[in-house]
KOLZAVO-671294 format. One record per residue (C-alpha): x, y, z. Coordinates in steps of 0.25 Angstrom, whole numbers, plus 5000, padded with zeros to 4 digits. Last residue first. Example, Ala and Ser with C-alpha at 12.3 -4.5 7.8 and 13.67 -1.06 7.14 Angstrom:
REM KOLZAVO-671294
<lose><xx>5055</xx><yy>4996</yy><zz>5029</zz></lose>
<lose><xx>5049</xx><yy>4982</yy><zz>5031</zz></lose>
***
This chain:
REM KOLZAVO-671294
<lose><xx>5347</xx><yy>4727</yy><zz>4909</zz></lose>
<lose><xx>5348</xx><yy>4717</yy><zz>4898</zz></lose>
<lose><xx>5331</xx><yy>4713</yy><zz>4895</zz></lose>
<lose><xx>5329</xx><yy>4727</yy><zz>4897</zz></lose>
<lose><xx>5336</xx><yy>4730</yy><zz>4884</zz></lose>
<lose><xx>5331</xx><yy>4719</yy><zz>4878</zz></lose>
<lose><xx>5316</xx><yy>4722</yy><zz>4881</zz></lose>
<lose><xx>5319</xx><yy>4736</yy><zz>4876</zz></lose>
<lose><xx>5325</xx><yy>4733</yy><zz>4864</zz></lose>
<lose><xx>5314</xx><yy>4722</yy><zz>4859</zz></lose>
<lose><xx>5304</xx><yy>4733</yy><zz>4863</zz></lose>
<lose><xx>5313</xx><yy>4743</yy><zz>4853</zz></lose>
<lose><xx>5312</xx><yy>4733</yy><zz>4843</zz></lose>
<lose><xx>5298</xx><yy>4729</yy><zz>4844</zz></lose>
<lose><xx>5293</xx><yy>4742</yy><zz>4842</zz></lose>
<lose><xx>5285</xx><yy>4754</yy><zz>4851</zz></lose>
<lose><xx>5293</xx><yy>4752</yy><zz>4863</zz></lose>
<lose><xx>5288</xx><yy>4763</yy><zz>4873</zz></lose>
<lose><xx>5274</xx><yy>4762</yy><zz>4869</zz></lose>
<lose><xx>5273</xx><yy>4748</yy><zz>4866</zz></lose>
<lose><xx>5275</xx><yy>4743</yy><zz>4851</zz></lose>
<lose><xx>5279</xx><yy>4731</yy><zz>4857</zz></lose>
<lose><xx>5280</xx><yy>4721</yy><zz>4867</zz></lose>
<lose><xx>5293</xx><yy>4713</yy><zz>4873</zz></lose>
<lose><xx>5290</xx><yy>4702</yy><zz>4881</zz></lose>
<lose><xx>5277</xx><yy>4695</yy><zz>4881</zz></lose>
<lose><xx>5270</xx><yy>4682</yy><zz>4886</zz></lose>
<lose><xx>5266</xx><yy>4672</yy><zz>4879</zz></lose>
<lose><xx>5250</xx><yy>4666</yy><zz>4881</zz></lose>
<lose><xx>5246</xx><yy>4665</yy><zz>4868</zz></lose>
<lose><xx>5238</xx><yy>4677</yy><zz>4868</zz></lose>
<lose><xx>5249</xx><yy>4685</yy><zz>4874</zz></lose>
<lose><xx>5257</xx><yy>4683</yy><zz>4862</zz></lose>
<lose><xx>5245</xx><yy>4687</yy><zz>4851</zz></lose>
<lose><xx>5241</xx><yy>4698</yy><zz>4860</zz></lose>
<lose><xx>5255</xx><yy>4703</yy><zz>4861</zz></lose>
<lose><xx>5255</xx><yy>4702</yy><zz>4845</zz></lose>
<lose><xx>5241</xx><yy>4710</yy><zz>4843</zz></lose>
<lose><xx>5249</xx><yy>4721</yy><zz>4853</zz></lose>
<lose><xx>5259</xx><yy>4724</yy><zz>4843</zz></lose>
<lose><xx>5275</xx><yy>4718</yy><zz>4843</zz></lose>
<lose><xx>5278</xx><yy>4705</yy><zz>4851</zz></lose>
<lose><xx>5289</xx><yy>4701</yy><zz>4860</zz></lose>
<lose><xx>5291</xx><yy>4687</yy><zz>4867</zz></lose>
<lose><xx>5302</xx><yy>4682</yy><zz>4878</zz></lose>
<lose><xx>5305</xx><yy>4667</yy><zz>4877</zz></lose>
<lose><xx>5305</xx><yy>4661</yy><zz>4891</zz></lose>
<lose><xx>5295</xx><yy>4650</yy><zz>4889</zz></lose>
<lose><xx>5287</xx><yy>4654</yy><zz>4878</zz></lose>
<lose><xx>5279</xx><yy>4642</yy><zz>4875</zz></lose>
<lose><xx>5276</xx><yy>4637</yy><zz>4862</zz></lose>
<lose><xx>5269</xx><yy>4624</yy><zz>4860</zz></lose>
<lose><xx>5263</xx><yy>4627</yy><zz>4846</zz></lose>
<lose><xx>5274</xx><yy>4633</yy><zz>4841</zz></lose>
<lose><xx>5275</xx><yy>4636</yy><zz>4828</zz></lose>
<lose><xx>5259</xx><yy>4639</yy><zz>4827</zz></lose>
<lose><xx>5260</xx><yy>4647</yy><zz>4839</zz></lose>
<lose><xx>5272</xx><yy>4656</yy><zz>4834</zz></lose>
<lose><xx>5266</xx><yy>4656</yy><zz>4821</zz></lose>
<lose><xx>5253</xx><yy>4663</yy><zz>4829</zz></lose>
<lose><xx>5263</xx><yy>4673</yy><zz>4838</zz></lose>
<lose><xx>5268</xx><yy>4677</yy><zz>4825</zz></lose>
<lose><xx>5255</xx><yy>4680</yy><zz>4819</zz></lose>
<lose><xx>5253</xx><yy>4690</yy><zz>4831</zz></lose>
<lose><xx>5262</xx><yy>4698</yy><zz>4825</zz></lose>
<lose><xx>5277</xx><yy>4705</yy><zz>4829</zz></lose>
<lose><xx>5281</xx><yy>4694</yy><zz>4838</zz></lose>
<lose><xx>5295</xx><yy>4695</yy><zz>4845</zz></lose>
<lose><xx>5302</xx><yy>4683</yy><zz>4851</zz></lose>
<lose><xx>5313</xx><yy>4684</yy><zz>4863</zz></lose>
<lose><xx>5323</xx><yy>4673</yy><zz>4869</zz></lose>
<lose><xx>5325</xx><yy>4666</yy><zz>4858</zz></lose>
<lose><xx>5330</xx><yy>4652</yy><zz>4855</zz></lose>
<lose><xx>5315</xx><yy>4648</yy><zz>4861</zz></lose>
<lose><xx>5308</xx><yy>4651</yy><zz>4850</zz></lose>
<lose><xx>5316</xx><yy>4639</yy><zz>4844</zz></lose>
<lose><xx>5313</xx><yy>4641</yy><zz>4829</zz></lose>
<lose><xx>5310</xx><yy>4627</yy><zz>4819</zz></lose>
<lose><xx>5294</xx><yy>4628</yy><zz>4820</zz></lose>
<lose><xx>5296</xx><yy>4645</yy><zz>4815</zz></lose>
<lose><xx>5287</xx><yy>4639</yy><zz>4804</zz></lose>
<lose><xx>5282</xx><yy>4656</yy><zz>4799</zz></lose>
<lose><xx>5268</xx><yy>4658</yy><zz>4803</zz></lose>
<lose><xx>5259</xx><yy>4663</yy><zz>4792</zz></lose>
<lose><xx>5253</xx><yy>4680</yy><zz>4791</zz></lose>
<lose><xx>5242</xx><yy>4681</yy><zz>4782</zz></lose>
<lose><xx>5242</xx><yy>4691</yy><zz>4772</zz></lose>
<lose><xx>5232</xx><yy>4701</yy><zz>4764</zz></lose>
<lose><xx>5220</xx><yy>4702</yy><zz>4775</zz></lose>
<lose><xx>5212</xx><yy>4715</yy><zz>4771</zz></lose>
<lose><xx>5204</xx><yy>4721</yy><zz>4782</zz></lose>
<lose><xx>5193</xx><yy>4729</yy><zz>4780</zz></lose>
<lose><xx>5190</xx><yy>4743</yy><zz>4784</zz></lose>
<lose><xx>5180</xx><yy>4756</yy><zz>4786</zz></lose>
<lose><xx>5185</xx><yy>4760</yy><zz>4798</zz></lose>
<lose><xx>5174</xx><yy>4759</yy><zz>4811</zz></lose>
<lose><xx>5184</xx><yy>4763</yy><zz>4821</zz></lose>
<lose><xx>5183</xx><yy>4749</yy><zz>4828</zz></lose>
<lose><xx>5186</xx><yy>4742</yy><zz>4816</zz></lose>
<lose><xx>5198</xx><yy>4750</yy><zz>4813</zz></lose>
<lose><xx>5204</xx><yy>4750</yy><zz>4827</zz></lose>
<lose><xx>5203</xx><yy>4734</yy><zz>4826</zz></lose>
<lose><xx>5208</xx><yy>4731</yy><zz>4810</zz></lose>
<lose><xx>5218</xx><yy>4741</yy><zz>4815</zz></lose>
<lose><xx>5223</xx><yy>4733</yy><zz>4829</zz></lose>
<lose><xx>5220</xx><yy>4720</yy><zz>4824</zz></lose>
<lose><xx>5233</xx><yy>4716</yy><zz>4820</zz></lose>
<lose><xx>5235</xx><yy>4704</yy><zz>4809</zz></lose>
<lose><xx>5232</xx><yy>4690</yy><zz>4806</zz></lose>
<lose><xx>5227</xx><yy>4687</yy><zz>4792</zz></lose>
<lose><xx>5236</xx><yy>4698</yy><zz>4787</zz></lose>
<lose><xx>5233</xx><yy>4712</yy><zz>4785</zz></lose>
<lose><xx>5228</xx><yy>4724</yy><zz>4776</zz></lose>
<lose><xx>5218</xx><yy>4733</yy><zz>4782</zz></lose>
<lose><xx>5209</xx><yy>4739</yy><zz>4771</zz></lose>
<lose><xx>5203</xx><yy>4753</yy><zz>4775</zz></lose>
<lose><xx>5190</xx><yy>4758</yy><zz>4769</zz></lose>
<lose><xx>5192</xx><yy>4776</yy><zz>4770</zz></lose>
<lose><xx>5181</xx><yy>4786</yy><zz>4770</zz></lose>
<lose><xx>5184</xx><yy>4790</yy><zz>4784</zz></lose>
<lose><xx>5195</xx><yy>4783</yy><zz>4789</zz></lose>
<lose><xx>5207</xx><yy>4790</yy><zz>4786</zz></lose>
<lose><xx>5210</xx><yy>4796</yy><zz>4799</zz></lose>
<lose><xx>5207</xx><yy>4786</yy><zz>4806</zz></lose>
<lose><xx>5216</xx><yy>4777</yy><zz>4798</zz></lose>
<lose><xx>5228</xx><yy>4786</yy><zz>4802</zz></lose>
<lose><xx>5223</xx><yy>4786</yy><zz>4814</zz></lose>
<lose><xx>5224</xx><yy>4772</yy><zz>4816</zz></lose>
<lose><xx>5238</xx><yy>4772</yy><zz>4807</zz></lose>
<lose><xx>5243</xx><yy>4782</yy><zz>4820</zz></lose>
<lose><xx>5239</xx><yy>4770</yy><zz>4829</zz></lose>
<lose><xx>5245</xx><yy>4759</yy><zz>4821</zz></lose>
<lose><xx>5258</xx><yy>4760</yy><zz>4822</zz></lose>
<lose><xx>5272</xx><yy>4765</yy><zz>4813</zz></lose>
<lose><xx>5273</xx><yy>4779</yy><zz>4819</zz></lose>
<lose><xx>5272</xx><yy>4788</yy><zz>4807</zz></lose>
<lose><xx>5259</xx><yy>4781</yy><zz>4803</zz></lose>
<lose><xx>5255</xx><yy>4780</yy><zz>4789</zz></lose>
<lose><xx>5246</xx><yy>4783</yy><zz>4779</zz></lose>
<lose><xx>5248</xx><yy>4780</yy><zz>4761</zz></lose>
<lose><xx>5240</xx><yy>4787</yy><zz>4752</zz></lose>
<lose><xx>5247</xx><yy>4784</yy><zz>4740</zz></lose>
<lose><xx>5254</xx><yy>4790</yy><zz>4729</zz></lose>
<lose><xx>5267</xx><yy>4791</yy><zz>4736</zz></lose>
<lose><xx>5266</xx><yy>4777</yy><zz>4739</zz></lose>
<lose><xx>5266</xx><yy>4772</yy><zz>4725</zz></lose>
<lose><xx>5264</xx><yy>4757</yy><zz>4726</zz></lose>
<lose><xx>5268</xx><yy>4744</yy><zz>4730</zz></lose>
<lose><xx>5281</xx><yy>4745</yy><zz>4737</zz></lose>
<lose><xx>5278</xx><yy>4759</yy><zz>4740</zz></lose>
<lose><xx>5268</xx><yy>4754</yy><zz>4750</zz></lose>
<lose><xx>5281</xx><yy>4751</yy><zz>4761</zz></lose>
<lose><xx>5281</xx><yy>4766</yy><zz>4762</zz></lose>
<lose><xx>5266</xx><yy>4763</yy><zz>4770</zz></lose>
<lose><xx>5274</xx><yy>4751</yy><zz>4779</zz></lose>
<lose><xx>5285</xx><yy>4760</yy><zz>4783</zz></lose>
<lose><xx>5277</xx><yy>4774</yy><zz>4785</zz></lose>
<lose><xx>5269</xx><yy>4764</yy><zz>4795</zz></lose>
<lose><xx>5255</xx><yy>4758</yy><zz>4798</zz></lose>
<lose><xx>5249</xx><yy>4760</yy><zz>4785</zz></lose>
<lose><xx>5237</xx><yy>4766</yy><zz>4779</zz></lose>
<lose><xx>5236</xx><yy>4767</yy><zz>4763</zz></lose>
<lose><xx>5223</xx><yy>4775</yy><zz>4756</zz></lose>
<lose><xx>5218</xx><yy>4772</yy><zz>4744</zz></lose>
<lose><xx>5218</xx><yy>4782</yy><zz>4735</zz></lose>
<lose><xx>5228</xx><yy>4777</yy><zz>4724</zz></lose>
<lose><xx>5217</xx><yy>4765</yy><zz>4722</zz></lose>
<lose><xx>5223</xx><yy>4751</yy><zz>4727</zz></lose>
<lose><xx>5225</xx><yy>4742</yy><zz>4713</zz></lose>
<lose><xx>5219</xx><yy>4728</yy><zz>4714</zz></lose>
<lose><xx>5223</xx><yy>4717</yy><zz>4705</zz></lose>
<lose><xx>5219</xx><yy>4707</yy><zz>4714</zz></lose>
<lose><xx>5233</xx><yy>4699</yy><zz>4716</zz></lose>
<lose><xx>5240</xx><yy>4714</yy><zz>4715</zz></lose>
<lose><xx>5231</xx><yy>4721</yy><zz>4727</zz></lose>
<lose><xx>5235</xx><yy>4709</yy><zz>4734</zz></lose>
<lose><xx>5250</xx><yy>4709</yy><zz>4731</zz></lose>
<lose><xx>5249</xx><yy>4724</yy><zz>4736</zz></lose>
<lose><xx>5240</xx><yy>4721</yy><zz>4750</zz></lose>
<lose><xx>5252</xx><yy>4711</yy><zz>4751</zz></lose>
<lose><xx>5262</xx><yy>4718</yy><zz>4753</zz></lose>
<lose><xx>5256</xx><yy>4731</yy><zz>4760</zz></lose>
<lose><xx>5251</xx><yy>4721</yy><zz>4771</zz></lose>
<lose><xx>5263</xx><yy>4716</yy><zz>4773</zz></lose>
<lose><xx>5270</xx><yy>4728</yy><zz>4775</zz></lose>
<lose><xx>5261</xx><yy>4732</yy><zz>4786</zz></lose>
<lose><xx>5250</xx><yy>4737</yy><zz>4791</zz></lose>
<lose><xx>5243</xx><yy>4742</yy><zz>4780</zz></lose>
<lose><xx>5230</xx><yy>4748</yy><zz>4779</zz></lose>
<lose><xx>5224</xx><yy>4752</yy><zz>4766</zz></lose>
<lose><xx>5213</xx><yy>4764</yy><zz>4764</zz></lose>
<lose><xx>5204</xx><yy>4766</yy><zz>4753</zz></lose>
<lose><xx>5199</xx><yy>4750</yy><zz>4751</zz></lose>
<lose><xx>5189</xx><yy>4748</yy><zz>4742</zz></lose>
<lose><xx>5201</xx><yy>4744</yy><zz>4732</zz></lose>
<lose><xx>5204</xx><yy>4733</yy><zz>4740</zz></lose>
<lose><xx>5193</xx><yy>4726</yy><zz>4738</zz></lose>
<lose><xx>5190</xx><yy>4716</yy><zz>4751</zz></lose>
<lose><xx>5183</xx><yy>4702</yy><zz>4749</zz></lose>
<lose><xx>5191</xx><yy>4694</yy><zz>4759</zz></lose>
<lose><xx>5190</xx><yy>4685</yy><zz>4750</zz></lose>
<lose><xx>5199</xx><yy>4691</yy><zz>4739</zz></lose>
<lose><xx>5210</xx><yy>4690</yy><zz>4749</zz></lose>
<lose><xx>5213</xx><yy>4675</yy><zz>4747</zz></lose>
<lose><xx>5212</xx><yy>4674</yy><zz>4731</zz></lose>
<lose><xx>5222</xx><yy>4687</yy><zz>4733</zz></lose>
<lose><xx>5230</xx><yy>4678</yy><zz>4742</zz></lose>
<lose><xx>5234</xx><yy>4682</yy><zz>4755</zz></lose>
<lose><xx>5248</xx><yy>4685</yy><zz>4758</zz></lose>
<lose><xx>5258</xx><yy>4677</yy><zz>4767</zz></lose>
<lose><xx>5265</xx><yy>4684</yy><zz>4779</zz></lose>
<lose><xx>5276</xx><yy>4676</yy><zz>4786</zz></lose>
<lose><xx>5275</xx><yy>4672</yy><zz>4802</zz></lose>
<lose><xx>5286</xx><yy>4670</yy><zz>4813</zz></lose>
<lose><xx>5297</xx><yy>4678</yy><zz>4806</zz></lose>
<lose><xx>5309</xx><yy>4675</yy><zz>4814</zz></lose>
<lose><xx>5319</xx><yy>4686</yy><zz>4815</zz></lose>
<lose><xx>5331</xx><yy>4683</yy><zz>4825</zz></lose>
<lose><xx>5336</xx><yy>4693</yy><zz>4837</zz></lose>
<lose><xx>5349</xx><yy>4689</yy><zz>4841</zz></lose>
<lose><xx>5353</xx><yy>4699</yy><zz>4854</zz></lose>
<lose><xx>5364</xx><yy>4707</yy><zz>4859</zz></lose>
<lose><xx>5356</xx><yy>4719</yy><zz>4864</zz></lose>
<lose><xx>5361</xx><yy>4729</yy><zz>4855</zz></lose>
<lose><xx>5363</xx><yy>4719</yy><zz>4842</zz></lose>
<lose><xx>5352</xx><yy>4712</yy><zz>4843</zz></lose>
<lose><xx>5343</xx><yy>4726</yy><zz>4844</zz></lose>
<lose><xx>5350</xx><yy>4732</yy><zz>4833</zz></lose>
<lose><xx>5347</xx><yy>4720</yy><zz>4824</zz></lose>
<lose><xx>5333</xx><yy>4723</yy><zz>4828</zz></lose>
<lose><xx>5334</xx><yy>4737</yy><zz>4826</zz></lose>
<lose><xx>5336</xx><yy>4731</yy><zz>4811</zz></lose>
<lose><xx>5346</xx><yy>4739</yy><zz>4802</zz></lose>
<lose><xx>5341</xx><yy>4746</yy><zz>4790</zz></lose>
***
């Protein structure tokens, strides 16, 4: 399937390069163990990703653990709950998604399965508050499971300054940036970030922002990115 960002470079006459700025690692079993959850008191799952599906399975395998056929799987998109059958029987599940890929509708999609249900939240050592939050403050019945960490890439031999845009889609990618660049400074180089946790994370080291989504009227990255070009050649 094409990229909309090839699209993108290709309407407006652009080079758009993909830099990872942080790899994901998972957490040994040995690792997990302390934080003294058992998976299988768990009735409902949450995953956020496909990251989070990955290594909840190689977790389950290092202990041994086998989820019940009850439990119940929440996740943020129809792409990230298909994305289950890499692991197991999806049909046989009871698997819950959103139709429109953010977190609101899963909110009420936990709502509605709160009563009698202890969720685990599987996430990285630095992750989004926004469910941890709305759960806490809606008295869920929940833990949190961290299963990977997220590591700075060495980006020591890039010039940022050989673009004229950078797009951030976590705030760990903010954090390698720091640790890459201890003395970076912005100048005139024009930054982007996806989720609110990740403007925070810019704004918090005193950057300032250009393009911003999921907004009302530009709910991705891509159709932010088109926009901002767009005006950018009237």
């Amino acid at each position: 399937m094409k990229s909309p960002y090839f699209e993108i470079a290709s309407k407006y006459k652009v080079n758009i390069d993909f830099q990872p700025f942080i790899n994901v690692e998972g957490i040994p079993a040995k690792d997990f163990r302390k934080q003294r959850l058992t998976l299988n008191d768990f009735t409902g799952v949450i995953f956020t990703s496909r990251n989070a599906i990955d290594h909840f399975y190689r977790i389950c395998d290092e202990l041994r653990v086998k989820m019940s056929q009850e439990t119940k799987f929440f996740c943020t998109s129809e792409a990230i709950a298909l994305y289950l059958q890499k692991y197991t029987q999806y049909r046989k599940r009871k698997v819950f998604y959103g139709d429109s890929n953010n977190n609101k509708e899963l909110r009420n999609l936990l709502f509605k399965h709160r009563e009698g249900t202890k969720f685990l939240y599987i996430c990285a050592d630095v992750r989004k508050d926004e469910i941890p939050s709305f759960m806490a403050a809606n008295n869920f019945d929940f833990n949190e499971g961290v299963m990977y960490k997220t590591v700075p890439n060495d980006l020591r031999s890039i010039n940022l300054h050989k673009y004229d845009l950078v797009i951030f889609f976590s705030p760990s990618g903010i954090i390698s940036l720091k640790q890459n660049f201890p003395k970076f400074e912005q100048g005139n180089l024009r930054i982007g970030a996806y989720g609110k946790t990740t403007a925070d994370a810019i704004f918090d080291e005193g950057l300032k922002l250009h393009i911003m989504a999921p907004l009302d009227e530009q709910p991705s990255i891509v159709l932010a990115l088109d926009k901002y070009l767009k005006d950018s050649n009237k």
